[in-house]
N, C-alpha and C positions, 0 to 999 in steps of 0.2 A: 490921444493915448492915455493921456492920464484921469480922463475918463472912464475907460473903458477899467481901468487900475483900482478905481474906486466902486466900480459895480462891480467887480469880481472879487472884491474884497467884501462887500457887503453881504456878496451873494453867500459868503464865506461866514460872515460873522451870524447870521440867518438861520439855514443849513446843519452847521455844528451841533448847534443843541439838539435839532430835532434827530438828528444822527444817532446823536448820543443818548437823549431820551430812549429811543425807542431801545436800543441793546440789545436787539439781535441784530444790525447790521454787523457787528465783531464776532458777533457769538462764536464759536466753537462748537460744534456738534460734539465730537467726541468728548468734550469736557463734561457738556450736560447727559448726557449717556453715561459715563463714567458716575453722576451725580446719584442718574437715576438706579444705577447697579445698585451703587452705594447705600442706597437709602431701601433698598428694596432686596437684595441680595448679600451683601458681604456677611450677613450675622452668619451665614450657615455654609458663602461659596467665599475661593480667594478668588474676586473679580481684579486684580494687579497681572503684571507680567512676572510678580516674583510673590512668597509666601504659600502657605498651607492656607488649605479651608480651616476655621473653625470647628466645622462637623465633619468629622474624617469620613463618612460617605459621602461626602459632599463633594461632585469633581470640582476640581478649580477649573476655571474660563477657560485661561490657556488653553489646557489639553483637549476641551469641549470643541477651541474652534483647528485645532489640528486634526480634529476627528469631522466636523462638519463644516465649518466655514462659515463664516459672520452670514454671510447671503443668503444661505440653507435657514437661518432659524429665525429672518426674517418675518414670513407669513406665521409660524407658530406664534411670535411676538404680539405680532397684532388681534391673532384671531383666540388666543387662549393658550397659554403656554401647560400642559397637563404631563404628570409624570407617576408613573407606577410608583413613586415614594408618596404613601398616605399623609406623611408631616408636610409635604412639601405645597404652599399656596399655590392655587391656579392663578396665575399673572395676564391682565390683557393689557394692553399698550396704547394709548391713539397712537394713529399714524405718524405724527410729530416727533413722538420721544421713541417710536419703532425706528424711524430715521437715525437719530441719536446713540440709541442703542447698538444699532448696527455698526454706526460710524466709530464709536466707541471700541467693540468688537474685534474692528479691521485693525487696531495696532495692537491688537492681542497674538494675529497668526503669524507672525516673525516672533515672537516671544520664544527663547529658548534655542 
């Protein structure tokens, strides 16, 4: 038995780093989504569940995903995000941070 106590502790002491190295076995999708708004979005949208945009044409998220749903704007993410506002950057995604995005998104439509 106390064998078996000291391979599973080894196996333990091993394990951890590379766990922890690596940082996305914790990750938070919704966190890095939220990052990626952030850094890409909040100057001109309010990407929170609370506050005004900056650019008062600018919808806030919220009401975007009460009108469409994180799910709907998905494929836009990845494939080109394009809008009749001429100020406004065309956005593509990789898949990875369209994930995040999304994830991000989904605790926007209880908002309010």
């Amino acid at each position: 038995m106390r064998n078996d106590l000291l391979g599973a502790s080894s196996f333990a002491v091993l394990c951890v780093p590379m766990v922890l190295a690596s940082g996305s076995a914790f990750a938070d999708p919704a966190v890095d989504g939220e990052k990626l708004l952030q850094d890409n979005c909040s100057r001109c949208h309010a990407i929170g569940k609370t506050g005004e945009s900056p650019l008062p044409i600018a919808p806030r998220f919220r009401d975007v995903m009460r009108i469409y749903g994180a799910e709907s704007l998905e494929e836009a993410l990845g494939e080109g995000l394009v809008t009749g506002h001429a100020d406004m950057p065309e956005f593509v995604f990789p898949p990875d941070q369209v994930g995040a995005i999304v994830a991000y998104l989904h605790t926007l439509e209880v908002a309010e």
